[in-house]
C-alpha positions in Angstrom: 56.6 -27.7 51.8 53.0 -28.7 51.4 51.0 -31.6 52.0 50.3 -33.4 48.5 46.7 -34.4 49.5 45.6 -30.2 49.5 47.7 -29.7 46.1 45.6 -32.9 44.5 42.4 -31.1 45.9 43.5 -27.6 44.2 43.8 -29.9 40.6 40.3 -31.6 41.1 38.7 -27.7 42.0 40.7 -26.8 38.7 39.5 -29.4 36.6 36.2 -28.9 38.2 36.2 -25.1 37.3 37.7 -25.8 33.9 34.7 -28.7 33.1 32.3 -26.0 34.0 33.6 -23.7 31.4 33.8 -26.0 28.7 30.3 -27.4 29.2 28.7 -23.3 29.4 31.2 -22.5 26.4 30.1 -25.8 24.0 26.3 -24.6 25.1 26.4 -21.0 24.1 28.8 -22.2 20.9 25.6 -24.4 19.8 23.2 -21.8 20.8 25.0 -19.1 18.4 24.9 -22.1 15.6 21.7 -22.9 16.0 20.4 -19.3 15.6 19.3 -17.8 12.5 21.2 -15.2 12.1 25.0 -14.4 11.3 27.4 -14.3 13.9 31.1 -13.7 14.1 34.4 -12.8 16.6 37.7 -11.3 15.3 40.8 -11.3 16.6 43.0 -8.0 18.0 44.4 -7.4 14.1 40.4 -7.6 13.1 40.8 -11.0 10.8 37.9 -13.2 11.0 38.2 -16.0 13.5 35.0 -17.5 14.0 31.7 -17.5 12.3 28.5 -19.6 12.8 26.4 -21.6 10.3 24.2 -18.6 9.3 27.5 -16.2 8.6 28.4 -19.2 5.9 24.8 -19.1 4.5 24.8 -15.9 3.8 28.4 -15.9 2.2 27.6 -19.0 0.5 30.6 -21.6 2.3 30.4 -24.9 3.8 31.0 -24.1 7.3 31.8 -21.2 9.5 35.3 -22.9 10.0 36.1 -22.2 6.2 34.8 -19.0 6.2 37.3 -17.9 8.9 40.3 -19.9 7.3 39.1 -18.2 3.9 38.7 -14.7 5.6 35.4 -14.5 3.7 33.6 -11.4 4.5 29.7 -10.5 4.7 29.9 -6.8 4.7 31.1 -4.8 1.4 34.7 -2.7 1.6 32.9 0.5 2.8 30.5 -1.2 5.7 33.9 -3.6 7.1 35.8 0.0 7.4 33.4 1.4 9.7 33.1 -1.8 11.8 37.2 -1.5 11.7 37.2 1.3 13.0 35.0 0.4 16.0 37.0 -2.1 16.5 40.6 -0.5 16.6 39.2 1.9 19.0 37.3 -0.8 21.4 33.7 1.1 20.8 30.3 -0.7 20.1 29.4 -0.6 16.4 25.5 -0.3 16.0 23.9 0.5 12.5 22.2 -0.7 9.4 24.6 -2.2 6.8 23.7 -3.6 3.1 25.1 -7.0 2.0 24.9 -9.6 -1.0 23.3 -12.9 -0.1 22.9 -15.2 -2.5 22.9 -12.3 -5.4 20.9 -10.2 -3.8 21.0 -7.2 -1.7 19.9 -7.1 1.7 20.0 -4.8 4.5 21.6 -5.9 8.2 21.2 -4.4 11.7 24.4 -4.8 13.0 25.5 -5.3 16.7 29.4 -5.3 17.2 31.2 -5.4 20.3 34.3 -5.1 22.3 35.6 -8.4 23.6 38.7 -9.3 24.9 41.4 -7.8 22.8 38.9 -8.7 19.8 35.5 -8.3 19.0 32.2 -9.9 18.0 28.9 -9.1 16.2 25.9 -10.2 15.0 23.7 -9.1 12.1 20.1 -9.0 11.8 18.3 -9.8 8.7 15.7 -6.5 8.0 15.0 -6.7 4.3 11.6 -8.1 4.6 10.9 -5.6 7.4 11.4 -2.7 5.4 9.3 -4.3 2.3 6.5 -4.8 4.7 6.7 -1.6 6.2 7.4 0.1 2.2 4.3 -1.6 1.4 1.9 -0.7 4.5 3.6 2.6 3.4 2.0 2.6 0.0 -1.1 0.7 1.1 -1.6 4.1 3.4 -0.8 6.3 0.9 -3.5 4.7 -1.6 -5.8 4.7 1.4 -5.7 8.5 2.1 -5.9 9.4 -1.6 -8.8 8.0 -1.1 -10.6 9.3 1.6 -9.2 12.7 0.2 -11.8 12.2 -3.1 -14.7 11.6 -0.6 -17.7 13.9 0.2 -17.9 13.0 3.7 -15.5 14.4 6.4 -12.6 11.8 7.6 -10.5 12.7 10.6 -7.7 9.9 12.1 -6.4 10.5 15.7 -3.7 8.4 17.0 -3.9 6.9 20.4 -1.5 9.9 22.0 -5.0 11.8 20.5 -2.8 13.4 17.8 -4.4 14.5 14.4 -2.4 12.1 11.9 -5.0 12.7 9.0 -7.8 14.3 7.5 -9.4 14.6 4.5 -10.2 17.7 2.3 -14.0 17.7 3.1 -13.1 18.1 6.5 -10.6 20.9 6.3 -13.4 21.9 4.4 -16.4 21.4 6.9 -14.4 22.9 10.2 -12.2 25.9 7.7 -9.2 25.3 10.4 -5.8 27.0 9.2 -4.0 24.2 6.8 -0.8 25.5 9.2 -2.6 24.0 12.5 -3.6 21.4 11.1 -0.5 20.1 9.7 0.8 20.4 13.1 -1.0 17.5 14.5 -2.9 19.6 16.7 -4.8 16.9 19.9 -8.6 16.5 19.3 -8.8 18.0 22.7 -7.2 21.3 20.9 -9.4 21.0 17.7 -12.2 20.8 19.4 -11.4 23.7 21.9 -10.7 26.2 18.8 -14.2 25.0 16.9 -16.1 25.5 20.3 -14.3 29.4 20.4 -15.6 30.0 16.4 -18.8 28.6 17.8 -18.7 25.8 15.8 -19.7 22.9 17.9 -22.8 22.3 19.7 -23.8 24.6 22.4 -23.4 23.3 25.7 -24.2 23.8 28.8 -21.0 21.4 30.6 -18.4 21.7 27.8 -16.1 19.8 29.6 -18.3 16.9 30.5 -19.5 16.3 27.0 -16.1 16.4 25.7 -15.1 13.9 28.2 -18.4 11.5 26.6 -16.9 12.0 23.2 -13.6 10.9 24.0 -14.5 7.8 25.7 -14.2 6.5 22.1 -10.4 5.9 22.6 -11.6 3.5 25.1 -14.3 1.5 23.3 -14.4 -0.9 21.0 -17.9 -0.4 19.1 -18.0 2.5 16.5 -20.5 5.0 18.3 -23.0 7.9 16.7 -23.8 11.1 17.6 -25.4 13.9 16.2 -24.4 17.7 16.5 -26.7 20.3 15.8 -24.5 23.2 15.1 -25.5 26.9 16.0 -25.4 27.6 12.0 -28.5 25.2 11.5 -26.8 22.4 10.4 -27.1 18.9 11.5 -23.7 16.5 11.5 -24.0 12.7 12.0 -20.7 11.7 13.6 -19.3 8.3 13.6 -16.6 7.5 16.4 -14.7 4.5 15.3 -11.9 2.8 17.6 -8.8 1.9 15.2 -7.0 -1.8 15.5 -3.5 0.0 16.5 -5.2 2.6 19.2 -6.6 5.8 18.8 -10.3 6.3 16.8 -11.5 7.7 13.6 -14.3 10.6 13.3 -16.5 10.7 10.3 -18.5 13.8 9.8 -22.1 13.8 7.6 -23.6 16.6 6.7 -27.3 15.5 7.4 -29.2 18.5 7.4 -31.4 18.6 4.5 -32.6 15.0 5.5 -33.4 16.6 8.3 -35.0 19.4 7.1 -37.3 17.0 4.8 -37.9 14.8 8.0 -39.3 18.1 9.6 -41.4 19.2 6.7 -43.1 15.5 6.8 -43.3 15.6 10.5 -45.6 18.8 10.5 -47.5 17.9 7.5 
């Protein structure tokens, strides 16, 4: 036997418990139909059981509800057999999958997980990420033809002080090994095997003037300096700090300005 009054009390903690479910479940529900994005959840067989506005977008329905009632899938025959058999074996899905929206083809990250005895995803919408980054792709490519057809010496270091490009003049000016090069040797290495061909300006603390020049990965002004290299010649070097880190060299060959700036200096 037991006393009514704590049996009414377990029913109001119930409800209580219960009310506070429904209110977090009904928030995340209109979160996950408010984003912009397609969501779903299957059930244990895999059927389609719930998908959110952005799912029935993308498949072209009224609602999520009739999408699931009309089992209407995003993902082609080949890309809903790999998320199947994530799911029959209760493993995270997590790769890039192509789809048709609204006659055209676009490319998804997709996100699926175990839950419950079902599962649930969510795709992301990359297409105009990878036309942006196709473009800046071919925007580069342009851009280093480019500097490949010019006279002066170009050099790009990334902000890990990585060689990511040069130019021909400067394979040229410095005669470093194609081989090395291509290897994205550091500046800090570059410069090391130009100063042991005696290439670089002599100096009497190596280390401390290499330490000046490479405070350009820490500025943000372009900065000049001028090398006057054991075989007579005279470089003007730009330092330039790029937007995304790192800095780019440009090398002149100044020497017979030089030479005529002498010749009118003792005259």
């Amino acid at each position: 036997l037991r006393q009514v009054s704590g049996i009414k009390y377990e029913l109001a903690e119930l409800n209580r418990r219960y009310q506070q479910q429904a209110d977090e479940a009904a928030a995340m529900r209109a979160l996950i139909e408010a984003v912009g994005t397609p969501i779903w959840a299957r059930d244990e067989a895999g059927k389609l059981i719930f998908a959110n506005r952005s799912y029935a977008a993308a498949v072209d329905v009224r609602d999520g509800t009739e999408a699931a009632e009309r089992g209407i899938e995003l993902f082609d025959h080949a890309a809903r057999k790999e998320l199947q058999r994530a799911h029959e074996a209760s493993e995270i899905y997590s790769g890039r999958l192509p789809a048709i929206v609204a006659g055209e083809r676009h490319n998804f990250d997709v996100l699926a997980v175990p839950v419950g005895r079902g599962s649930a995803g969510i795709g992301i919408d990359v297409t105009e990420i990878e036309t942006l980054r196709a473009e800046l792709a071919h925007m580069i490519e342009a851009h280093r033809r480019t500097l490949d057809q010019l006279p002066t010496a170009v050099a790009i270091f990334s902000a890990g002080q990585r060689l990511t490009f040069c130019n021909a003049a400067y394979r040229s000016l410095w005669e470093l090994d194609a081989d090395f090069l291509e290897g994205q040797p550091t500046d800090s290495a570059i410069l090391d095997r130009l100063r042991a061909s005696r290439k670089l300006p002599e100096q009497l603390d190596f280390r401390q003037w290499r330490n000046q020049l490479f405070e350009a990965y820490r500025a943000l002004e372009p900065k000049e300096h001028w090398w006057h290299l054991p075989d007579g010649r005279a470089l003007r070097v730009v330092t330039t700090p790029n937007p995304e880190g790192g800095i780019t060299y440009v090398f002149d060959d100044e020497t017979e300005r030089h030479h005529d700036l002498a010749i009118v200096r003792r005259s």
